[in-house]
Structures are given as C-alpha cells and as structure tokens.
C-alpha angles and dihedrals in degrees: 000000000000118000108220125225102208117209083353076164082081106051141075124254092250088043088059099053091047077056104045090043093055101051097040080058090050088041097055086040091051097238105117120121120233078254096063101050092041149075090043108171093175132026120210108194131187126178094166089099087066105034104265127140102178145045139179110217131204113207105222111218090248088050121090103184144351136228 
C-alpha cells in the first residue's frame, strides 16, 4: 500500500511530512480511505531507514518518474 499526497505541489515540505506521516499511520491501522492510496503521479522511495542500498522499480502506467 502507497499513501498518496495529493497537490503536494502545494504544500510545504513540513506540510508534506505531516502528511505523509498521517496517512502511513492510517495506512498500518488500516484506516486509510481508496483516496488516499490512489491517483499517485510520482513515487519517492527510501530504503536507507532499513538497511537497504538497491531497489528494482517498476514504473506504474499513472506514474511518470521514481526517486
């Protein structure tokens, strides 16, 4: 499951981890709405916080890049 910013264009960068901290708690209670795990356009990506130095992407069709 991907929580989705939505118009994170919009937003400051501490509004968007207030954000992005909100809806990855609804998402591990299981309390997140479809909304808010739809309509993604870009995917940031860090697996620094677990170790991890690699990753293989797949580039969804509504995405238009990764990070």
């Amino acid at each position: 499951m991907v929580p989705v910013v939505k118009d994170a264009d919009m937003l400051s960068l501490l509004d968007i981890s207030r954000e992005v901290k909100r809806l990855s708690d609804a998402a591990r209670n299981g309390t997140g709405s479809r909304d808010e795990l739809s309509g993604s356009t870009f995917t940031i990506t860090s697996l620094g916080a677990i170790g991890g130095d690699r990753k293989s992407t797949r580039l969804n069709s509504s995405h238009h890049a990764h990070l």
